[in-house]
N, C-alpha and C positions, 0 to 999 in steps of 0.2 A: 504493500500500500504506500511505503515512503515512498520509491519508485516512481509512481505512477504520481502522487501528489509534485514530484520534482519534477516531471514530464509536463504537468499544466501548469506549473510555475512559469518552465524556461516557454512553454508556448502563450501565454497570459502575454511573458516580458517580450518577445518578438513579434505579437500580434497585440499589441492594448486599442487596437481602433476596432474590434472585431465584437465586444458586448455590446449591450444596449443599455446608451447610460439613462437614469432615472429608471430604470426595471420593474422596479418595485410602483412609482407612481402609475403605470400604466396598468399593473395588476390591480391595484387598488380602486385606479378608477372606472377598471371593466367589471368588478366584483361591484362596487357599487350598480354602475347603468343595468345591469343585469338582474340584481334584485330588485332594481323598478322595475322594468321589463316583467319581469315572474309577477310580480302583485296584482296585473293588468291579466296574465298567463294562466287563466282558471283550469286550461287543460292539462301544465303543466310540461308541454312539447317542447320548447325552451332547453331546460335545465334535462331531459331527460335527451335531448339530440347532443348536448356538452356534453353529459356524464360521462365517467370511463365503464365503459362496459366490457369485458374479456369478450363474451358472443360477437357484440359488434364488431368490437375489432377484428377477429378475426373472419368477421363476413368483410371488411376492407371498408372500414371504416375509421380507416388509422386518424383521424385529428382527435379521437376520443384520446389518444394517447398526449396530448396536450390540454383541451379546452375547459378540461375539466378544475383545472387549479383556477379558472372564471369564475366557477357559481360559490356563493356566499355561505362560509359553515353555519352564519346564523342572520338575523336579521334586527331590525326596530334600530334600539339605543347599541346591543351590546353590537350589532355592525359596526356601528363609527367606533365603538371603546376600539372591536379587535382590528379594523384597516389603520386606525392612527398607530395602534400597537405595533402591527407587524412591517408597517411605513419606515418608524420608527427603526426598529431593526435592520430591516434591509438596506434602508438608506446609512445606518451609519457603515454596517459589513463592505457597503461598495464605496465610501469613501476611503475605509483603509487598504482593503484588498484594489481596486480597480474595475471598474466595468466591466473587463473582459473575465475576471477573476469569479466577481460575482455573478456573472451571467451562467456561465459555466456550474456554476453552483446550485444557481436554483433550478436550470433546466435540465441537471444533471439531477436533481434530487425530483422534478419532475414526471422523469421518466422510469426514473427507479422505483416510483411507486405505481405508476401506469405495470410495469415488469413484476412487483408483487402480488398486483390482482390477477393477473396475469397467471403466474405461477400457484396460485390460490386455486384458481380454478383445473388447474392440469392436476395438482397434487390431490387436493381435495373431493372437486368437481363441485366445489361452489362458485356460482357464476356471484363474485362481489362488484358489487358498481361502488363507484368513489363520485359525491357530491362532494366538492371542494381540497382545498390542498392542506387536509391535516398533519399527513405527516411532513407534505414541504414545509406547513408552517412552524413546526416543532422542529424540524431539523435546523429551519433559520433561528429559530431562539435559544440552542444548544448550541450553534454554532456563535452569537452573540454572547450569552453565558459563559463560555469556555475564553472567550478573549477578552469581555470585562464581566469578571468573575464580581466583584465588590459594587457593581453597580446597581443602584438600590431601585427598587418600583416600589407601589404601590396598591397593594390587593384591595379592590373595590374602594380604592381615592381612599384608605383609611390607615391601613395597617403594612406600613414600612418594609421590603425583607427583601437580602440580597438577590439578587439573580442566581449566585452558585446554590444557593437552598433551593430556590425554585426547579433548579437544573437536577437537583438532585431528587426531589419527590418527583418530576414527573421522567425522571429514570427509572425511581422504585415502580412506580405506575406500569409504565409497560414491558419489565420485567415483572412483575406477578401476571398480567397479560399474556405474556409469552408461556409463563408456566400453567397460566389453569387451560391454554391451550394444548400444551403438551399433555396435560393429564388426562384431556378428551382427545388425544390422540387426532389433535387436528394438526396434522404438519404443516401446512401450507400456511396456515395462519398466523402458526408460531416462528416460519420465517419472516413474515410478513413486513413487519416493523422492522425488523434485521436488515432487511433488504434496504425495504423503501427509505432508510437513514445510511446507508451503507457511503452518500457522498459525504457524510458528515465525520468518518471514518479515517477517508483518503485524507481529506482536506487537513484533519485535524494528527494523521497521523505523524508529524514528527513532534508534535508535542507530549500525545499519548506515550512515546517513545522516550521521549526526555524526564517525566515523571517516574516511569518504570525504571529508569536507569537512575536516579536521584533516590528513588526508595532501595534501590538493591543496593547502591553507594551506601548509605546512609548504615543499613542493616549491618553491612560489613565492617562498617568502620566502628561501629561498635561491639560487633562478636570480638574484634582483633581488640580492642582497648580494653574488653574484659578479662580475655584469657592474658593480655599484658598485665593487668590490675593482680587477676589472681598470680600470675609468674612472679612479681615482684611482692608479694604481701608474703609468700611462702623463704621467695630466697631472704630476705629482713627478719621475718617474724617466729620460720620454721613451724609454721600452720598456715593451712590453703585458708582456713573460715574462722572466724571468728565472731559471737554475739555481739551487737553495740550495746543491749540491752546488760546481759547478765557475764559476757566478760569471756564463757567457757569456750574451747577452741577443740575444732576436731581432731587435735592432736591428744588432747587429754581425754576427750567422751567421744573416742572414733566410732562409737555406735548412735550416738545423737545425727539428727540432720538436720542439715544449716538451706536455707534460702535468701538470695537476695531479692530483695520487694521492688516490684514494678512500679508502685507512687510513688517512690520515694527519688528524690534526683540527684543522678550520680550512681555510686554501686554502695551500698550498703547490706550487711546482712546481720542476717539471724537467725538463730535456733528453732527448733519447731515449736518452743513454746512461746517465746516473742514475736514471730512472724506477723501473725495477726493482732498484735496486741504490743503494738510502739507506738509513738509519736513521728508521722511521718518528715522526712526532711524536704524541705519546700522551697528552693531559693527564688 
């Protein structure tokens, strides 16, 4: 996935005339015209000729594989909340990335979920239609989350909370999604989300990469500062352990067992009978 995220990098960086800059303003303003259009559309033929349908398409009716990120996930007030919302997003994603960057992005995250109904229906053989771009729109707010992590919103204009928490519950979200899929043994579904976020994977892969590499640093440089701590407590003291609490050392009670405590900061230990019952060190 690095790979291929550095392959739309250097093509982004040799083609930046090749997105369509303001992207997002023209989705926003086709999701609006369209939910007027639908209110007038008592038949409903509208929104049923966009939707993404697997049958249609494959009777060749390939623009369901785009038109569908048009129709509106909801309507009234919370329309305007979620097109400002997700305006919002888009628009900042493609002034850091570039037009070309972010175009690639969302019509890549576009297609990928057109590709999981898709596969829904071959693995399953449920024909799923897609009214709107939920999962493009959750991939552009993971994708926004994940590069300002600290930036704060506002749940229903009241109640303050970072974006990285928000990023986080609605990953637990479709991770339990995914599982009570699998326990009904629907595969196609429980790839589904997998898939249809699958741009947000590439894009974001050298940082997912950079975390994993700083936790396994980290992990190690403290296995190695331990077994240094106990090397040198043993050659000084001529005991590997020692209680802070009650003083005895496994030198003298080599049948006692010593633990060091994970609240506590730094390496400290003790006995099996002070363990749970010290005063933690706190700096």
């Amino acid at each position: 996935m690095r790979k291929l995220n550095d392959a739309i990098d250097r093509f982004c960086a040799l083609h930046p005339r090749l997105g369509i800059p303001g992207l997002m303003r023209y989705i926003v303003i086709a999701n609006a015209l369209i939910y007027v259009v639908s209110i007038f559309d008592k038949s409903g033929l509208l929104l049923s000729a966009l939707a993404m349908s697997p049958e249609a398409v494959l009777h060749g009716q390939v623009w369901r594989l785009a038109t569908y990120v048009l129709i509106p996930t909801n309507g009234g007030f919370w329309l305007v909340v979620s097109l400002m919302f997700y305006y919002w997003l888009g628009d900042a994603l493609e002034r850091l990335w570039g037009s070309a960057k972010f175009t690639i992005y969302y019509l890549s995250g576009t297609l990928l979920s057109a590709l999981a109904a898709l596969l829904v229906y071959a693995i399953d053989r449920q024909p799923i239609a897609l009214f709107g771009a939920s999962y493009v729109n959750t991939a552009l707010f993971m994708a926004y989350a994940l590069t300002y992590p600290d930036a704060m919103v506002r749940i229903y204009f009241i109640l303050p909370i970072k974006m990285k928490w928000l990023a986080v519950l609605e990953g637990a979200l479709y991770v339990i999604q995914i599982l009570q899929h699998l326990a009904a043994r629907q595969w196609g579904m429980a790839l589904m989300p997998v898939i249809a976020m699958l741009n947000l994977f590439v894009f974001f892969s050298p940082d997912f990469s950079r975390r994993v590499d700083r936790f396994q640093a980290r992990h190690r440089s403290e296995a190695v500062q331990f077994r240094k701590a106990v090397k040198e407590q043993k050659r000084q003291k001529g005991y590997n352990h020692k209680c802070e609490v009650c003083g005895r050392t496994d030198t003298d009670f080599p049948d006692l067992q010593f633990r060091y405590c994970s609240k506590c900061t730094g390496y400290h230990c003790f006995c099996e009978e002070h363990i749970f019952n010290h005063t933690h060190h706190i700096e």
